[in-house]
N, C-alpha and C positions, 0 to 999 in steps of 0.2 A: 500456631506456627507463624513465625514472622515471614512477612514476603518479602524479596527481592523487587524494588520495580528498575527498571532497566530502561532507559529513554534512548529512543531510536531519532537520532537526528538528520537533518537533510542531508541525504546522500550518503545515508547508513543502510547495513541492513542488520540484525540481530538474531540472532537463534538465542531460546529459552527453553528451559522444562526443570521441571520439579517445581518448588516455591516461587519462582520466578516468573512476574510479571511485566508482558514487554507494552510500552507505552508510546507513543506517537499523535504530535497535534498537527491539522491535515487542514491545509489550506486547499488552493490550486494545483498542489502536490497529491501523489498518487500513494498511499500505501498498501501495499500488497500485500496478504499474508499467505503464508505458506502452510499448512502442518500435516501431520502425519499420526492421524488417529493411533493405529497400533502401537507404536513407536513413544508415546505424547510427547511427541517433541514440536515445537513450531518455531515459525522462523518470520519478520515483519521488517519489511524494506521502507523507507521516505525517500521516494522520488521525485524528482526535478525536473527531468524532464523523461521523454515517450521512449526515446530511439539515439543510439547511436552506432554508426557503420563502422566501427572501429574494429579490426580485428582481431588482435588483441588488447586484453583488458583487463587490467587488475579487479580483483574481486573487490565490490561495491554495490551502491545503491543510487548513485547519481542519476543513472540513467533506469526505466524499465524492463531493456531488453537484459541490461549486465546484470541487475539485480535478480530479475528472475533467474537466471544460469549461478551467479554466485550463489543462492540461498540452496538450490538442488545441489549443488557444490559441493556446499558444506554440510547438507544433512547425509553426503553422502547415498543420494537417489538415483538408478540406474534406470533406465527408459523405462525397461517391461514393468517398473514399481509406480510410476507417474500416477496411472488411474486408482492406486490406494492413497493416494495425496487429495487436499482439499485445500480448497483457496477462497478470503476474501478479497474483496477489491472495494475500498472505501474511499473516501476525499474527490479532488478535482472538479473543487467548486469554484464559480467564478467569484474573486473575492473583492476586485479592485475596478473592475469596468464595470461600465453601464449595466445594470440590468437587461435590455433587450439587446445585446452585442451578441452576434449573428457566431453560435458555436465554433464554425471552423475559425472563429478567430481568438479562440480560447486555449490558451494552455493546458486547463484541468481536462477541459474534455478528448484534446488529445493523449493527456497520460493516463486519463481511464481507458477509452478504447483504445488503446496500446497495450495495457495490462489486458484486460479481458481479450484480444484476438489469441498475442500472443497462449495465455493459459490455456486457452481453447487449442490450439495447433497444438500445443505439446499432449492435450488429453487430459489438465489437471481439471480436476469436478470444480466448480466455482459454487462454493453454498449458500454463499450472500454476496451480493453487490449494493454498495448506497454509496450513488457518486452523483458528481454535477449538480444542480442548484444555485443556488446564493448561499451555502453558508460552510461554513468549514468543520470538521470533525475532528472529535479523540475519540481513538482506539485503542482498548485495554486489552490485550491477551493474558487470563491466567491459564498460567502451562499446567498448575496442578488440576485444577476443576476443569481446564477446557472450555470455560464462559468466556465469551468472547464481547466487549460493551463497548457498542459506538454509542457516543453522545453528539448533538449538532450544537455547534455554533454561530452566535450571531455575525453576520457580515455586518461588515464596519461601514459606517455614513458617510465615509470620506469622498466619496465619488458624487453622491446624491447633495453632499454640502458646498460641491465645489459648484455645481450647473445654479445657483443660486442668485 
């Protein structure tokens, strides 16, 4: 059977199932996946940034807090169904600073613990996390098998070429 693959771009988010494999390359960005074992249905956001206080908000992936609420959105998930949901939380490496650059001054690591508080307060089971580092990640969702493949990649020498 031919797949589908489906690329999830910054500040997207995607629901897939059946043939369909949803794809994302994860720098300092957050992607988060979503799915719903019974259902197989899953659903993988590329985030930009942690948080945003906006009230209203178009359905999206720009942000963490909107992409999580869009993706339950659209799978159609009502509270009491959350703890049958399961989530990864992959990427938010530092990609472009120094290697010893003090966390909280770090992007990725705010859009990982952003991703993983929020899943937590809402009740979603988190079944893998592989976040922060030095190097950036792909994440493959197939919707038929439910195999789920991060690969790491190399951080770039840009930073360590420039102190030279």
């Amino acid at each position: 059977m031919n797949k589908t693959k489906i690329d999830v771009k910054i500040g997207e988010f995607k629901i897939g199932e059946g043939n369909q494999v949803l794809h994302a390359i994860l720098g300092s960005c957050v992607g988060v996946s979503i799915f719903w074992p019974d259902r197989k249905i899953y659903a993988l956001s590329h985030c930009l940034l942690p948080y945003t206080n906006k009230k209203e908000m178009p359905l999206g992936g720009r942000y963490v807090n909107q992409a999580i609420d869009s993706m339950l959105k659209k799978l159609e998930v009502t509270k009491s169904q959350y703890p049958q949901l399961q989530a990864i939380v992959t990427g938010g490496g530092n990609m472009t600073k120094p290697k010893d650059t003090p966390k909280k001054y770090l992007i990725g690591c705010d859009n990982s613990e952003s991703a993983i508080t929020l899943l937590k307060e809402y009740g979603i089971n988190i079944k893998h996390q592989d976040v922060g580092g030095l190097q950036g990640r792909k994440i493959a969702i197939d919707c038929l098998t439910g195999e789920i493949e991060i690969k790491t990649l190399p951080r770039t020498s840009i930073v360590e070429n420039t102190k030279k």
